[in-house]
MARLUM-252129 format. One record per atom (N, C-alpha, C): x, y, z. Coordinates in steps of 0.1 Angstrom, whole numbers, padded with zeros to 4 digits, always signed. Example, Ala and Ser with C-alpha at 12.3 -4.5 7.8 and 13.67 -1.06 7.14 Angstrom:
residues 2
+0132-0057+0078
+0123-0045+0078
+0132-0033+0078
+0128-0022+0071
+0137-0011+0071
+0129+0000+0079
This chain:
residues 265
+0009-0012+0000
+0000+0000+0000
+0009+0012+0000
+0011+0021-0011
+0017+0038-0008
+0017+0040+0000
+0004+0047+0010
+0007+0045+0025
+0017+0044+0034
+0013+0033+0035
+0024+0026+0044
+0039+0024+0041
+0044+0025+0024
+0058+0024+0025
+0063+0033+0027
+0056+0050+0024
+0056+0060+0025
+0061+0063+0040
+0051+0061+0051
+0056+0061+0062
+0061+0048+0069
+0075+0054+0062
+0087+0047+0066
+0089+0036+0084
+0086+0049+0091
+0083+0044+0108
+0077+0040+0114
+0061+0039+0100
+0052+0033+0110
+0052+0021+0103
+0057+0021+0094
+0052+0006+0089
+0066+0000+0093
+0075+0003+0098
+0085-0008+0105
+0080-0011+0119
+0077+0001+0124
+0066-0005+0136
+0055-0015+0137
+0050-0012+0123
+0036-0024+0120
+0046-0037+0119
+0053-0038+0115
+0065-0051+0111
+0070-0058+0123
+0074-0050+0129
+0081-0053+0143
+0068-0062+0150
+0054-0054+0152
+0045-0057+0157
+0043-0075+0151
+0038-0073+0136
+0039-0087+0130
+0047-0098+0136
+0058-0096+0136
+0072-0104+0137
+0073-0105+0153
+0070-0098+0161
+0076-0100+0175
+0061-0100+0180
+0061-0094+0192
+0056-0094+0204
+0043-0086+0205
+0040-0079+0196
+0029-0066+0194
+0015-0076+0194
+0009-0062+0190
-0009-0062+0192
-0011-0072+0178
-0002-0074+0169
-0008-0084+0160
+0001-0097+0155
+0014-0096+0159
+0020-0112+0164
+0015-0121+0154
+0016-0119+0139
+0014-0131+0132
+0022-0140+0132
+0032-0142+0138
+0043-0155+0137
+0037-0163+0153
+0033-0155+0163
+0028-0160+0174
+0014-0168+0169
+0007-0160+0159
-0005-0164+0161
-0005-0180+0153
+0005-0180+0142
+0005-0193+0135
+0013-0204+0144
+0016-0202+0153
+0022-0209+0161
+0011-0219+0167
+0002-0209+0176
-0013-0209+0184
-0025-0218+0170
-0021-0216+0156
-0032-0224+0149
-0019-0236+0149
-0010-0239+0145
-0003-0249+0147
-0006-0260+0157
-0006-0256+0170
-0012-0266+0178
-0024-0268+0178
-0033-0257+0175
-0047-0263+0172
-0047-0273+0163
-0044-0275+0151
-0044-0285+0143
-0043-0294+0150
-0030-0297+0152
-0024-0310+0157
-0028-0313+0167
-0029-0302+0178
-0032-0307+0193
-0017-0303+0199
-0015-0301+0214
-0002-0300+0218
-0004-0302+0233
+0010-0303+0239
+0012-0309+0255
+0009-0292+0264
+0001-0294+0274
-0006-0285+0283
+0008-0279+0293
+0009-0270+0298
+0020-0265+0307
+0019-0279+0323
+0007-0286+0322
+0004-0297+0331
+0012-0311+0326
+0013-0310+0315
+0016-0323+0308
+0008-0329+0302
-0002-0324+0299
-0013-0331+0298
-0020-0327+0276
-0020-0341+0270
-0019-0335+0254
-0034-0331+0254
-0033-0319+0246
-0050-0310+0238
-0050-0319+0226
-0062-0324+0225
-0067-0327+0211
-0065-0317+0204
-0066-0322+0188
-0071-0315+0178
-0083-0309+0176
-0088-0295+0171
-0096-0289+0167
-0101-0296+0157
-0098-0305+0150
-0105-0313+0145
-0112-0323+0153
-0103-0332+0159
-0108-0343+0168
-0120-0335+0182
-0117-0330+0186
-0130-0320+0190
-0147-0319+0186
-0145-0311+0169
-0148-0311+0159
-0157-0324+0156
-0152-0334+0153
-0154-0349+0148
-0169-0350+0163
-0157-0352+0177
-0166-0357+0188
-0181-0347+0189
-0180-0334+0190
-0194-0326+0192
-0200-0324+0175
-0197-0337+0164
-0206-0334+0152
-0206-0323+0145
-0193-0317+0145
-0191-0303+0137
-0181-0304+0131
-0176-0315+0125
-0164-0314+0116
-0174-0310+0099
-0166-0300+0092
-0174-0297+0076
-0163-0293+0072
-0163-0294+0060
-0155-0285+0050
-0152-0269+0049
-0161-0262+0058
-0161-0247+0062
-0153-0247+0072
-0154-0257+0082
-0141-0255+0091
-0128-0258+0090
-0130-0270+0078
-0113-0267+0075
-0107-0256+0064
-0118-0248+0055
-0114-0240+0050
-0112-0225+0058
-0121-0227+0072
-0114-0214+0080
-0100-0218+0081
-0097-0226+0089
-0082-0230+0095
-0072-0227+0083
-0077-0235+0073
-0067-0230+0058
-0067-0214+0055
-0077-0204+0054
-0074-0193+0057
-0070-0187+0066
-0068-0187+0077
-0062-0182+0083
-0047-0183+0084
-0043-0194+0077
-0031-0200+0075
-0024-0195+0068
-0030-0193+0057
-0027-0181+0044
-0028-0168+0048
-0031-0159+0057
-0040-0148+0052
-0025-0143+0066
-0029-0151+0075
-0016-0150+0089
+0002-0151+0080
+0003-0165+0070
+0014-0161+0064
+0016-0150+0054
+0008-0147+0052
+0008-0133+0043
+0012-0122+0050
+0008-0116+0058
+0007-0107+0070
+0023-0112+0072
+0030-0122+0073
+0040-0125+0082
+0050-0118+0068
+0048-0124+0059
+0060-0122+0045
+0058-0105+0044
+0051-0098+0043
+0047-0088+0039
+0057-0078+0050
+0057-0080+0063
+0062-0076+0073
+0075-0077+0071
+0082-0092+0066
+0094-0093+0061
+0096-0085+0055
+0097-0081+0043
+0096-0073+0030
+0103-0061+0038
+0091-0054+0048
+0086-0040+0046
+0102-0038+0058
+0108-0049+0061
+0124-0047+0076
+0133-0052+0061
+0131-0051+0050
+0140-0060+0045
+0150-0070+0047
+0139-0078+0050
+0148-0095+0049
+0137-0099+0041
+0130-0100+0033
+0128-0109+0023
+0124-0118+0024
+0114-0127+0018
+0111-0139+0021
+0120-0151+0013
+0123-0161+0023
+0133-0174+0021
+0124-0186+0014
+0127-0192+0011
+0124-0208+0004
+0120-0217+0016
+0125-0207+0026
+0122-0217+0034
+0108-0216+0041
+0105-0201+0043
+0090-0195+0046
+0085-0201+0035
+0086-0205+0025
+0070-0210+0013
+0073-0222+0017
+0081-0230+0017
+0084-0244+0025
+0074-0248+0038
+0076-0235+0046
+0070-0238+0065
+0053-0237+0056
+0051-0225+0050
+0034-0224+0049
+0030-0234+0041
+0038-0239+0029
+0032-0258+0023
+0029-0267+0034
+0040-0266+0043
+0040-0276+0054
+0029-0274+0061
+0028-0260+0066
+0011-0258+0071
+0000-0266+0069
-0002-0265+0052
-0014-0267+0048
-0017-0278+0045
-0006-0289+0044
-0004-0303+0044
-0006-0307+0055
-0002-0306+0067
-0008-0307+0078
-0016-0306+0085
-0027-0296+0079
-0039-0293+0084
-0045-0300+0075
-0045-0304+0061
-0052-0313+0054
-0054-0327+0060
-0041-0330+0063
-0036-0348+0064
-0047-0348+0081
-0044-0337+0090
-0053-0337+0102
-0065-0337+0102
-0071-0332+0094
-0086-0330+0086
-0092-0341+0084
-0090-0350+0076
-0089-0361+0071
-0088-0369+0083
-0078-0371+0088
-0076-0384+0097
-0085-0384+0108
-0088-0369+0116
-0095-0367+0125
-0110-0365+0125
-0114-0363+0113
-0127-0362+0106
-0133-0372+0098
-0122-0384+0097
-0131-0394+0094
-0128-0405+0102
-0146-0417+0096
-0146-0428+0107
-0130-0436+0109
-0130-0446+0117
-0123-0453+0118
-0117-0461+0109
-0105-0468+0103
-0102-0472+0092
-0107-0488+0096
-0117-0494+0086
-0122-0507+0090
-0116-0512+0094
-0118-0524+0101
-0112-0531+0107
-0115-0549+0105
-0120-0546+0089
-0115-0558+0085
-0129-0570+0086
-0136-0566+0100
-0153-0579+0099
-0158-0576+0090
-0163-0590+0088
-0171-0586+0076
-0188-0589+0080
-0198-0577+0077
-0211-0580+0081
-0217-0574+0069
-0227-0578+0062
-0237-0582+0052
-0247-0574+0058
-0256-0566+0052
-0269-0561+0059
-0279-0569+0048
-0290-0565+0052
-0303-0573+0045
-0304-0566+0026
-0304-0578+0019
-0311-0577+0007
-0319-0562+0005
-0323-0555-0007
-0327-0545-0007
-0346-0553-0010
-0345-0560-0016
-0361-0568-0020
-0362-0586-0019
-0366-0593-0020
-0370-0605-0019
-0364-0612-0037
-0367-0605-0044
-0361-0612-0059
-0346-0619-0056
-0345-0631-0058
-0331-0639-0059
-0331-0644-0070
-0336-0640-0082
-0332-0649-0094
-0322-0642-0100
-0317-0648-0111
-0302-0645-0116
-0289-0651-0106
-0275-0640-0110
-0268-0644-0099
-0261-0637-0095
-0253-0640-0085
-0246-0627-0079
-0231-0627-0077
-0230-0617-0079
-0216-0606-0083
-0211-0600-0068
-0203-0604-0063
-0196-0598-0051
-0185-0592-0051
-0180-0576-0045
-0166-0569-0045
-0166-0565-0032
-0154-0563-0030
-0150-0559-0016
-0139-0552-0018
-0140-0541-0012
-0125-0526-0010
-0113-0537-0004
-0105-0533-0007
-0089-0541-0003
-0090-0538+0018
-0082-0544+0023
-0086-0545+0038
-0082-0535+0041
-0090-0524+0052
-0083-0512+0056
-0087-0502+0049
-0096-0503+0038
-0103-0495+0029
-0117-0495+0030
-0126-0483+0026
-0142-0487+0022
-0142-0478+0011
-0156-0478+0007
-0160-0474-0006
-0161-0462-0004
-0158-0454-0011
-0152-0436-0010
-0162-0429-0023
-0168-0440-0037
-0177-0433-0042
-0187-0446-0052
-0198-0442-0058
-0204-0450-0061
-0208-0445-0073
-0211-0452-0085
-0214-0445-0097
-0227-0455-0103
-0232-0456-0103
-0243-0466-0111
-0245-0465-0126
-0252-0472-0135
-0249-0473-0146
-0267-0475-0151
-0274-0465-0157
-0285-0468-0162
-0285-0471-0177
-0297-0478-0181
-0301-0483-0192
-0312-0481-0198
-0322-0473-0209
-0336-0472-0211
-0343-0488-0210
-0352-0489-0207
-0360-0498-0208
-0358-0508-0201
-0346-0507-0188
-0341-0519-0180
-0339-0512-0167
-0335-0504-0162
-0330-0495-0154
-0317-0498-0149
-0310-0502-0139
-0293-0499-0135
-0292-0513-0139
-0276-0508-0148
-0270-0522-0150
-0262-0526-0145
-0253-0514-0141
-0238-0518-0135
-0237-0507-0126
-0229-0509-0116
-0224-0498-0105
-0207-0503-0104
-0204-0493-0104
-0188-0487-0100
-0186-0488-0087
-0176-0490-0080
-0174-0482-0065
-0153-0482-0063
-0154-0473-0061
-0141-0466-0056
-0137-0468-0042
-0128-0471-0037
-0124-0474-0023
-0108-0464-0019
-0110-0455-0023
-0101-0445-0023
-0090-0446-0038
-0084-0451-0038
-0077-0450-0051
-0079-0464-0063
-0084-0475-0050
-0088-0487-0057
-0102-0487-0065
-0106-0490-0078
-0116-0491-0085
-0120-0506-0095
-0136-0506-0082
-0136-0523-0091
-0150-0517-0097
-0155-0525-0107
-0164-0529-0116
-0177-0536-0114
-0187-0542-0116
-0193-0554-0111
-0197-0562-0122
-0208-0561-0129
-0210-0568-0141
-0202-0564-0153
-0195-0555-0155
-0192-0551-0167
-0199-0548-0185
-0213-0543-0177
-0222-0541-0188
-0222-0528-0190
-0216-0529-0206
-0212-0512-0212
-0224-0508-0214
-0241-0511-0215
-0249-0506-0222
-0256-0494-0213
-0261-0484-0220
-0266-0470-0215
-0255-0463-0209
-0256-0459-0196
-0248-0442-0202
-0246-0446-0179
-0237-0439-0180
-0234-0434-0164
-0246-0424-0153
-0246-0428-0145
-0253-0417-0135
-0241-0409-0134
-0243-0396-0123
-0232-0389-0116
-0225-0402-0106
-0209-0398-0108
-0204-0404-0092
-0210-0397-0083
-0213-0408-0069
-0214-0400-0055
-0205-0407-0044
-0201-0391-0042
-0195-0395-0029
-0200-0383-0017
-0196-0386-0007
-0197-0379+0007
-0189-0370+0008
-0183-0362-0001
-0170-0352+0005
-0174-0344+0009
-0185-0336+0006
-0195-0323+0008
-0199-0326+0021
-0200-0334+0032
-0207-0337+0043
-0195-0333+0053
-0183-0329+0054
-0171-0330+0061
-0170-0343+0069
-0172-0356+0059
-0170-0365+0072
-0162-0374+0063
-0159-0373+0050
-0153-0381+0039
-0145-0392+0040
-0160-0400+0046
-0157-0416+0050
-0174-0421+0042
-0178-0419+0031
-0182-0427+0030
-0198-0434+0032
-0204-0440+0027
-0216-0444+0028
-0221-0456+0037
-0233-0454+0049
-0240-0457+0059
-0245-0469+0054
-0251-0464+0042
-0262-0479+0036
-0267-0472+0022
-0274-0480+0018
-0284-0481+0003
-0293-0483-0001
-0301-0479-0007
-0318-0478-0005
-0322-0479-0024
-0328-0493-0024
-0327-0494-0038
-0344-0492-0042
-0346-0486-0052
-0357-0479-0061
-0363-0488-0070
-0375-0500-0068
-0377-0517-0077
-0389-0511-0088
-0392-0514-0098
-0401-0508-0107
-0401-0522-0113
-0416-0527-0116
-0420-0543-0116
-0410-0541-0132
-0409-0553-0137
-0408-0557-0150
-0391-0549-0151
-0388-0541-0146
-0374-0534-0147
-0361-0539-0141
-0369-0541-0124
-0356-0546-0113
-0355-0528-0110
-0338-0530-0101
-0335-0517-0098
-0335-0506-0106
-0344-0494-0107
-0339-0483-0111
-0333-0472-0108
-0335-0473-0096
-0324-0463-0091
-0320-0463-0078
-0313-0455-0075
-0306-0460-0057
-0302-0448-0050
-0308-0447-0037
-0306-0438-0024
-0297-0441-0018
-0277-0431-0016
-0271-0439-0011
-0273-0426-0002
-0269-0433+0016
-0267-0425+0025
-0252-0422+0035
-0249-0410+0033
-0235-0407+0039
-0235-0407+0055
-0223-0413+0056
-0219-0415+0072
-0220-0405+0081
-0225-0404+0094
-0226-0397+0102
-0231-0384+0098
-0234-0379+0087
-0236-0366+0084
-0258-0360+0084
-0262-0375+0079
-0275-0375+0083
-0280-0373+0065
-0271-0373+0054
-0276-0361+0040
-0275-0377+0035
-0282-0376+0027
-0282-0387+0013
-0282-0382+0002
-0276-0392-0010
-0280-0386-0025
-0282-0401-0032
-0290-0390-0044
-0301-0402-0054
-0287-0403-0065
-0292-0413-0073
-0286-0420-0085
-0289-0409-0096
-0303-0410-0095
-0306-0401-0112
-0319-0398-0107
-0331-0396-0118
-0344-0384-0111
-0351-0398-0121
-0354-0407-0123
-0361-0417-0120
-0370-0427-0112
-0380-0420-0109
-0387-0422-0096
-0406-0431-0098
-0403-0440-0106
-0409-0451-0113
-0408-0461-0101
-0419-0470-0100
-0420-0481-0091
-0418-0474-0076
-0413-0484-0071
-0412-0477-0051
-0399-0481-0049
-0401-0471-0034
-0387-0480-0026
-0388-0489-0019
-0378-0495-0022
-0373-0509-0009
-0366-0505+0001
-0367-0512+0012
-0359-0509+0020
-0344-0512+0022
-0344-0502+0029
-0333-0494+0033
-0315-0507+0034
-0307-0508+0027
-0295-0519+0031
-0288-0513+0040
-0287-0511+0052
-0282-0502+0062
-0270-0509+0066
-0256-0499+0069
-0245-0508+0078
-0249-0505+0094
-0243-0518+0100
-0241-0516+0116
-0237-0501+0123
-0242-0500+0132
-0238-0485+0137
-0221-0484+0137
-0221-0474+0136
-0207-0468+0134
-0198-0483+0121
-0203-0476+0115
-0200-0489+0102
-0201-0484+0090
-0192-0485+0078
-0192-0479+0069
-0193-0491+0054
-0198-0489+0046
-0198-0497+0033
-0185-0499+0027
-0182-0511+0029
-0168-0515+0025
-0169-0530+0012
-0181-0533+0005
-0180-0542-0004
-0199-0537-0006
-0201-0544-0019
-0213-0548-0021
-0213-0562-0033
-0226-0564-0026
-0232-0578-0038
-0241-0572-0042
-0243-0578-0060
-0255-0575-0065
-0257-0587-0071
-0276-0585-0073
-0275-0598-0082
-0286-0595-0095
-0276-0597-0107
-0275-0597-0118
-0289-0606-0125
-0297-0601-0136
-0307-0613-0142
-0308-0609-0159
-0302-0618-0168
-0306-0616-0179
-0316-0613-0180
-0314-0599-0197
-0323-0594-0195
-0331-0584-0187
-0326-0574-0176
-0332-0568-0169
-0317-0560-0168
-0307-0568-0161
-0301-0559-0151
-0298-0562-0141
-0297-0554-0131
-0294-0551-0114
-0306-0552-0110
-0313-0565-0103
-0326-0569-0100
-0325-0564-0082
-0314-0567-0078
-0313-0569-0066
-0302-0564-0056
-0297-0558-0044
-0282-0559-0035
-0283-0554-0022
-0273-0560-0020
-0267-0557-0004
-0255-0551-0001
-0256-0542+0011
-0241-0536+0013
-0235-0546+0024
């Protein structure tokens, strides 16, 4: 700002302030979001959780709260470089170094402390979405230590879902491998801040068709999303996982001629 370079004394004073001890202490204050992330040991001995882990426990972990923490991160190292500048010293490789490290850290915390548990490997089946067992069935399961991170279904005119996708973070399996018709949207849970993943599955039966479409519901967040706006025949009930339990495989079962008649998470 003119201003400010202008007056030479006050803006080394604003600097000083930044950098040291003053009424605005941006190197103090990134210090103070530092342990909030992470959490840190009490002048008792005693460790503070994370503002995330916090967050998670009272049901307020979202995406707006890690985009505060990320701005402030930015907005605090800005204020700090700027301060540099105006004492000339300049900013180092190593200050764009510490604020990557910031933001990597508050990401990787975000994540770890915001979502469920990393399975632990039982395996439990919830109920059938409808009573139809004919055809046959197709079973996949996320690699151990993984669950399903997104779901894609696959409609068809005149048959309704043929195939479903699912993602288990980087891993992607298939199920029938029927190219015919066209993709729904992927869904996932990221928008919920809890980016772990889907609760259960709520499949949509329209006589003479089988599945047309499917209600999946996101973990802990309470929000669900639909397949597509096909809302023919009714719903079945609900394939719910165990409490505190996330969808980590599904079976379908497959019937010439139709499609996806039937599944379970």
């Amino acid at each position: 700002h003119p201003g400010l370079i202008e007056d030479t004394e006050w803006a080394r004073d604003w600097a000083s302030d930044v950098l040291g001890d003053g009424d605005y202490n941006c190197r103090g204050a990134l210090d103070v979001l530092d342990e909030m992330v992470t959490g840190a040991t009490s002048v008792t001995g005693r460790q503070t959780p994370s503002v995330y882990a916090v967050a998670y426990d009272q049901g307020l972990c979202s995406l707006q709260l890690y985009d505060l923490i990320s701005s402030l991160i930015v907005q605090g190292s800005t204020l700090t470089f700027s301060a540099m500048d105006i004492r000339g010293e300049g900013m180092h490789e190593a200050d764009k170094t510490q604020l990557q490290e910031r933001l990597v850290t508050n990401n990787d915390t975000f994540v770890r402390e915001c979502s469920k548990p990393i399975p632990n490997g039982n395996e439990h089946w919830a109920s059938w979405s409808n009573a139809n067992h004919r055809g046959h069935t197709i079973k996949r399961l996320c690699p151990t230590d993984q669950h399903a991170t997104a779901l894609q279904w696959r409609e068809q005119g005149g048959r309704g879902l043929v195939e479903v996708k699912m993602d288990c973070g980087d891993y992607h399996v298939d199920f029938t491998a029927n190219p015919n018709g066209a993709d729904n949207e992927k869904i996932d849970c990221e928008d919920t801040g809890k980016l772990n993943g889907f609760s259960g599955i709520r499949g949509r039966e329209q006589s003479k068709r089988g599945i047309i479409n499917t209600l999946m519901f996101c973990y802990g967040s309470g929000s669900h999303k639909v397949s597509n706006g096909n809302y023919n025949g009714n719903w079945n009930s609900a394939s719910l996982c165990n409490d505190n339990s996330v969808v980590t495989g599904l079976e379908v079962r497959e019937q010439g001629g139709y499609g996806i008649i039937n599944f379970r998470a």
